[in-house]
C-alpha positions in Angstrom: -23.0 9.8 -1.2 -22.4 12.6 -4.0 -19.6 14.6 -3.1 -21.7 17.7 -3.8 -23.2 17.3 -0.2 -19.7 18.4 1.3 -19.8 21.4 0.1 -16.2 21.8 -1.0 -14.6 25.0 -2.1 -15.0 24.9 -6.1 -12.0 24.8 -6.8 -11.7 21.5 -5.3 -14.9 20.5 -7.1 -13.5 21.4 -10.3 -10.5 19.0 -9.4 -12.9 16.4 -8.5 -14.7 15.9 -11.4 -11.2 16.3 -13.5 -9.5 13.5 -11.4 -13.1 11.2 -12.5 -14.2 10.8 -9.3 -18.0 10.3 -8.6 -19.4 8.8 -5.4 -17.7 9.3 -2.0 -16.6 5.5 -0.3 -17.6 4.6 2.8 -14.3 5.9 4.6 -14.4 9.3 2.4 -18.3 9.6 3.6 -17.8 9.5 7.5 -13.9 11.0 7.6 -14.4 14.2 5.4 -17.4 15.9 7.6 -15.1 15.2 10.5 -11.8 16.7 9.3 -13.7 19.5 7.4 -15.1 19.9 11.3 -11.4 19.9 12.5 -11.6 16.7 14.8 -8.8 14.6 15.4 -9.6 11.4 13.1 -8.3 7.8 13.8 -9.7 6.0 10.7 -8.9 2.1 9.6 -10.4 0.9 6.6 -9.3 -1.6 3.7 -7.0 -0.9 0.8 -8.2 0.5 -1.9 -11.2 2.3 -0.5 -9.8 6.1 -1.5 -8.5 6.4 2.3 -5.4 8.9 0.8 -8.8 11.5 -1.0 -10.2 11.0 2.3 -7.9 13.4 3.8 -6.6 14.9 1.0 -9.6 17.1 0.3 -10.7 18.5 3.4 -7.3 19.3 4.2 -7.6 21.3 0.4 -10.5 23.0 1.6 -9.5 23.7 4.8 -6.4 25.3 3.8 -8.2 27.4 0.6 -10.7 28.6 3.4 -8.4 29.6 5.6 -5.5 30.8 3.2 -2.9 33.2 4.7 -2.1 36.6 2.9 0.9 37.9 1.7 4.5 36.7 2.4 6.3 33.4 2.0 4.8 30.3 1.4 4.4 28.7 4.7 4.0 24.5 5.7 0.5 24.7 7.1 0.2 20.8 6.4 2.4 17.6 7.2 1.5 14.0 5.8 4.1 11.2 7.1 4.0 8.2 5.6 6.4 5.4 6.1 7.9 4.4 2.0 8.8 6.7 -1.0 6.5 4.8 -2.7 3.2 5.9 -0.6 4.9 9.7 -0.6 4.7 9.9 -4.6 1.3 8.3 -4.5 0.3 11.1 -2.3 1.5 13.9 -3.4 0.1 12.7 -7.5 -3.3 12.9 -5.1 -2.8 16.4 -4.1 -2.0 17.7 -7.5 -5.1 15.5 -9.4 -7.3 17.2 -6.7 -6.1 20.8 -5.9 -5.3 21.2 -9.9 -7.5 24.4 -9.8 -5.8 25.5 -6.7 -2.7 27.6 -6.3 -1.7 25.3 -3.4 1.8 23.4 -3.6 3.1 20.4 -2.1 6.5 18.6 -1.9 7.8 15.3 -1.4 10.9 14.7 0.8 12.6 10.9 1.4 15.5 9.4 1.0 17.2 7.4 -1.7 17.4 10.4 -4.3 19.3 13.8 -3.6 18.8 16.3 -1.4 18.8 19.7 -3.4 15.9 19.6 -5.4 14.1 18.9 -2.5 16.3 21.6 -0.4 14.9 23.8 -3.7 11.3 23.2 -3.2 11.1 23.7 0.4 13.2 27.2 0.7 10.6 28.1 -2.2 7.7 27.4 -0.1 4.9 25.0 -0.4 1.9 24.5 1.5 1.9 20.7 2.0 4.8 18.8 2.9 4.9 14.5 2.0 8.1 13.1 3.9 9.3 10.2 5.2 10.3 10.4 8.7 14.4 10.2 8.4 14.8 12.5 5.5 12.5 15.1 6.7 14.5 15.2 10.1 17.7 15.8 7.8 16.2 18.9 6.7 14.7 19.8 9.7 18.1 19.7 11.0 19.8 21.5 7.8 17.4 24.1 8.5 16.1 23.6 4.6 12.3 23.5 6.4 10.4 24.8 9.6 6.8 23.2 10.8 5.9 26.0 13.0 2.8 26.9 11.2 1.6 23.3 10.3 -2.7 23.4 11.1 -3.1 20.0 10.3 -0.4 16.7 10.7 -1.2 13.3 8.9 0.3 10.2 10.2 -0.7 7.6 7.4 0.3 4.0 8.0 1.1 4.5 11.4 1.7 0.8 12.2 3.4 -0.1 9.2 6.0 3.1 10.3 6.1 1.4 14.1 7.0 -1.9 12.5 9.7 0.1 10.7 11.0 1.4 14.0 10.1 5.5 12.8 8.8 5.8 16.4 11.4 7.9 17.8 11.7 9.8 14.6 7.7 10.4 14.4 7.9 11.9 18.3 11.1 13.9 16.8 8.9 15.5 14.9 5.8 15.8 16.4 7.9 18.1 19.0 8.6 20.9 16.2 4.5 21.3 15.0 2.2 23.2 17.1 0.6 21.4 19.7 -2.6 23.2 18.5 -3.4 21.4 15.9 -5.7 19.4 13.7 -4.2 15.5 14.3 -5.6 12.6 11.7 -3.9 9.1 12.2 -4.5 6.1 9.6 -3.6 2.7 10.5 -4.9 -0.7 8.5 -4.5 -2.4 11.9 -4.5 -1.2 16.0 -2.3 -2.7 18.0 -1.4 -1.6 21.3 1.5 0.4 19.9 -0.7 2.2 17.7 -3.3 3.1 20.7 -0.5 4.5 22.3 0.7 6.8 19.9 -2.7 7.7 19.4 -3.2 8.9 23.2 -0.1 10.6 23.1 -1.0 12.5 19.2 -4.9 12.7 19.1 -7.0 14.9 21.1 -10.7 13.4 21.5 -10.4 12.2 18.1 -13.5 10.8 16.4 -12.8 6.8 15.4 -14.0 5.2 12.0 -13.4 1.3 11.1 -14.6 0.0 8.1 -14.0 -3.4 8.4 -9.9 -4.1 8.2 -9.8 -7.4 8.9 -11.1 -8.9 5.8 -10.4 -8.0 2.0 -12.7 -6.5 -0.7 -15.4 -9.2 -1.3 -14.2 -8.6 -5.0 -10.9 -10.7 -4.8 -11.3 -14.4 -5.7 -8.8 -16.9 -3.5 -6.8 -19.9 -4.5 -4.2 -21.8 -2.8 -1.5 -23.7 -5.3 -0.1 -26.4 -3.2 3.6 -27.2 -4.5 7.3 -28.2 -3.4 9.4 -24.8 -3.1 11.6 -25.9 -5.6 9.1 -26.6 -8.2 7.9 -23.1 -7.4 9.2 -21.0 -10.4 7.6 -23.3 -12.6 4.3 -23.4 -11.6 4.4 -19.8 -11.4 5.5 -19.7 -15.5 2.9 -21.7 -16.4 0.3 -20.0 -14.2 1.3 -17.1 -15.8 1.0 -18.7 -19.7 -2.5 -20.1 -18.7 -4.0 -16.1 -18.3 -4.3 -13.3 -20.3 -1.4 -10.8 -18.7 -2.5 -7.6 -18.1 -0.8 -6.3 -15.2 0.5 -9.3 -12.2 1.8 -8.3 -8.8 4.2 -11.1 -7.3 5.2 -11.4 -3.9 8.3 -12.9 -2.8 9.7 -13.0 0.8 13.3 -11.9 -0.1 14.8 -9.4 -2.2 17.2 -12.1 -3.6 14.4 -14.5 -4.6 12.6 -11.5 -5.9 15.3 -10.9 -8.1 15.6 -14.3 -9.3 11.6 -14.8 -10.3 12.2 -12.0 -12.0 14.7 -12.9 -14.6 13.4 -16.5 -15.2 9.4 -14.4 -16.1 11.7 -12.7 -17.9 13.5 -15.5 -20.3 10.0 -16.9 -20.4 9.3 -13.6 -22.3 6.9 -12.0 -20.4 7.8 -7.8 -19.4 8.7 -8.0 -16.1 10.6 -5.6 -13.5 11.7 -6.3 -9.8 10.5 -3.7 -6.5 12.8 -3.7 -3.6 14.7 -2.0 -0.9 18.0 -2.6 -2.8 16.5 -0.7 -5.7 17.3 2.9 -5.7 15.2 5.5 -6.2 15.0 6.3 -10.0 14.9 2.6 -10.3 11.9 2.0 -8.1 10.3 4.9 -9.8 11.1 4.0 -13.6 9.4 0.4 -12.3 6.4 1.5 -11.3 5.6 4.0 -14.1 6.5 1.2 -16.2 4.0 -0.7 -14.6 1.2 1.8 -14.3 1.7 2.1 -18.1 1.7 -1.3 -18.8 4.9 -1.1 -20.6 5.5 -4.1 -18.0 3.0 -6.7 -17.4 4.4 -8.3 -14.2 5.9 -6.9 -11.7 8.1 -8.9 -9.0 8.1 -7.4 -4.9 8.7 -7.8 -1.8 6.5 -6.4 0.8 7.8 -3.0 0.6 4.9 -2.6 -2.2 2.5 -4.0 -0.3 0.9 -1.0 1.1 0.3 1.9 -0.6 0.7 0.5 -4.3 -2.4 2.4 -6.3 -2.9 0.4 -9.5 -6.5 -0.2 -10.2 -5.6 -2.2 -13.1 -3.9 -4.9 -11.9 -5.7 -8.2 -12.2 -3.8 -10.8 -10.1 -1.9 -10.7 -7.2 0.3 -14.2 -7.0 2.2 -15.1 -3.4 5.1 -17.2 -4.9 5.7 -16.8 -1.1 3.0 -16.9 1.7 3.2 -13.9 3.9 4.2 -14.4 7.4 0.4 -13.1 8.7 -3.0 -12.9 7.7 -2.6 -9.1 8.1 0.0 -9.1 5.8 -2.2 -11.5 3.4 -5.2 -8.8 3.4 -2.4 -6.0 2.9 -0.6 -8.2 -0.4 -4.3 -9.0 -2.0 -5.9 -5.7 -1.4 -3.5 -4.5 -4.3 -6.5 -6.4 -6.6 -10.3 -5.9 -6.9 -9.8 -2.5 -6.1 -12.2 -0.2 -6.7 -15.1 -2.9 -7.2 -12.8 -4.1 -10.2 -12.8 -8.1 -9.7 -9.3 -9.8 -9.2 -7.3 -12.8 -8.2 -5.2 -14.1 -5.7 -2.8 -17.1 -6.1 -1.0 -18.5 -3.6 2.0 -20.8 -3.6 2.2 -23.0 -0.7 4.1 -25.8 0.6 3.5 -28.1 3.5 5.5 -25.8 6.0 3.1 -23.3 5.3 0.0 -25.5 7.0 -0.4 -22.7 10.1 -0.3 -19.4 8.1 -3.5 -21.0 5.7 -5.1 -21.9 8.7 -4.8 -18.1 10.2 -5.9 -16.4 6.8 -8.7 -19.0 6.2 -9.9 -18.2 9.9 -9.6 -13.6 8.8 -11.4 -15.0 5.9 -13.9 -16.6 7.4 -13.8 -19.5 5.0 -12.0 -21.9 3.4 -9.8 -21.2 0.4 -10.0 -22.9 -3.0 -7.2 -25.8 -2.8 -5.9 -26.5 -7.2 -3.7 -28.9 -9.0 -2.8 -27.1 -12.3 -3.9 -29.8 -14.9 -1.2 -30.8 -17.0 2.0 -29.4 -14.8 4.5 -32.2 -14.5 4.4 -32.9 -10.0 4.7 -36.6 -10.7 8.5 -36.7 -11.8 9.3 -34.0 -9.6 7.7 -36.2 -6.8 10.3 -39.2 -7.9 13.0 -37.3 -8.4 12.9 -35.5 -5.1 10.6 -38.1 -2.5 11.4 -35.8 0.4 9.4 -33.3 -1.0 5.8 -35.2 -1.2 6.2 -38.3 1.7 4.2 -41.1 -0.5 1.5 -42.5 1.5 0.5 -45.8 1.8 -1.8 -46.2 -1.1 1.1 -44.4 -3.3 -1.7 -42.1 -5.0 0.6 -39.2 -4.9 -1.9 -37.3 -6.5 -4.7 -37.6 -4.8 -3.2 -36.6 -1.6 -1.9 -33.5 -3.1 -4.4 -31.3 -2.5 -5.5 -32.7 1.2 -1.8 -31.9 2.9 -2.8 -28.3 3.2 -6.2 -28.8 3.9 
């Protein structure tokens, strides 16, 4: 669908067509007649789709037709989303799109200081992008007011549940207008999420485009190996591709840490993301990666939603996620954008029950490899707990069938 057939104010267009976008995706094509409508939107849809310009632009529009004259810059829109990560993401939306617009947006989280912030919203700006706990410091400094917001945005609404912003999310919700415009985006619905829906949304209109698989553009491959001989499979996985821009996942902070500095004395560029990172850090990270000054880059699942880098050409679980939910999530960060990708993932025989829930999301079986020439045989003797020999004592063999 052409984006022409929304009939967008012009300066939006303009943006449009500056920002290269061509053809609305499915989730763009049924949410932004709805908002532009002002309904209440619940929408779910995969990664990757343009879910963020699906809201982004009819709450542009909306705002441009509607603009208020004279005085100060008031806060007629609020988007809350649960990381800093997905708040900078956002807000470099807004300005690629409303460049031809006089409208201004802010970002407010934690991690960094409060005055600039404190700066921009005394100013005035039209859009707000927070995170739930530092926008509530402000609220509370007085350094912001939400009476005049037409239009709240609760993005990732069960990835904030999961990160217990409930009570911060209702905090706020009490100091916008209950006449308003409400649009809630989830990548899954839980019962927790239908409930803070029926509180939020009135008669909103619902639109699922198919969550609960990933992009048919992502390739899976399941790496069976002991946990210690992780790190090295993982190096030479890495020297047997042409690096142009690898996400790895670990489960811990600490481990992320560690994979990182051994990619890195295998000379490759390489940069850890994590919740003990602080802001200018996490930041100087991901513009690296985004520039491709660093090839790999090392997270835990603090990136896994939210991270916008159509380049990057493999995701890599050194660890298996705890869910298939959280699979989809970690592997929608490749084939984005009908780009083909990869996804590797390390496994051992403890993770037998996990493969078995993401093969059954899947709706197939995924790819069981031995990498030809890595050494598992004198790992095997040097550490026989790891791989049990069977009776026939073809260690190799048998490899690939434990995680079947």
């Amino acid at each position: 669908m052409s984006f022409e057939s929304f009939k967008l104010d012009g300066r939006v267009g303009q943006g449009l067509q500056a920002a290269g976008y061509e053809k609305a995706t499915p989730i763009q094509a049924v949410a932004i007649p709805a908002i532009l409508a002002g309904r209440d939107v619940i929408g779910t849809a995969p990664t990757g789709t343009g879910k963020t310009a699906a809201f982004v632009l009819p709450i542009l529009h909306n705002l441009l037709a509607m603009k208020k004259q004279g005085g100060r810059r008031a806060t007629r829109a609020l988007i809350v989303t649960p990381t800093r990560e997905l708040a900078e993401q956002i807000h470099t939306v807004i300005n690629e799109l409303g460049k031809f617009t006089s409208l201004r947006s802010a970002t407010v989280y934690g991690g960094v200081g409060m005055q600039p912030q404190e700066k921009a919203l005394q100013q005035g700006v039209e859009v707000i992008v927070a995170c739930p706990g530092r926008l509530l410091d402000h609220l509370n400094r007085g350094n912001a007011r939400l009476d005049q917001v037409e239009v709240l945005v609760i993005d990732e609404a069960d990835r904030m549940l999961d990160m217990g912003f409930l009570p911060s999310i209702q905090q706020i919700m009490k100091q916008v207008p209950s006449q308003r415009q409400t649009l809630l985006f989830s990548a899954t619905f839980d019962a927790a999420v239908e409930q803070l829906a029926a509180k939020s949304l009135r008669s909103p209109q619902r639109f699922s485009m198919g969550t609960d698989a990933p992009s048919s553009t992502v390739a899976h491959t399941l790496y069976p190996v002991p946990q210690h001989l992780k790190p090295g499979l993982l190096q030479r996985l890495l020297d047997e591709m042409t690096v142009h821009s690898i996400l790895v996942f670990t489960r811990t902070k600490h481990r992320a840490d560690r994979v990182t500095e051994k990619i890195k004395r295998a000379g490759y560029a390489a940069s850890a993301l994590h919740s003990n990172k602080s802001q200018s850090q996490r930041k100087q990270s991901m513009d690296q990666f985004r520039t491709g000054k660093i090839k790999v880059l090392v997270a835990t699942d603090i990136a896994a939603r939210g991270l916008d880098v159509s380049s990057i050409s493999h995701v890599i679980n050194f660890d298996i996620p705890d869910s298939a939910t959280s699979y989809i999530h970690r592997i929608g960060r490749t084939g984005r954008a009908e780009r083909l990708g990869d996804a590797f993932t390390l496994v051992t025989r403890e993770d037998r029950d996990t493969i078995r829930e993401i093969e059954k999301t899947l709706g197939t079986p995924i790819e069981r490899k031995v990498l030809e020439g890595f050494d598992y045989r004198e790992a095997l003797e040097k550490n026989p707990v790891a791989f049990p020999q069977r009776q026939n004592h073809n260690r190799f063999r048998s490899l690939k069938t434990q995680y079947a």
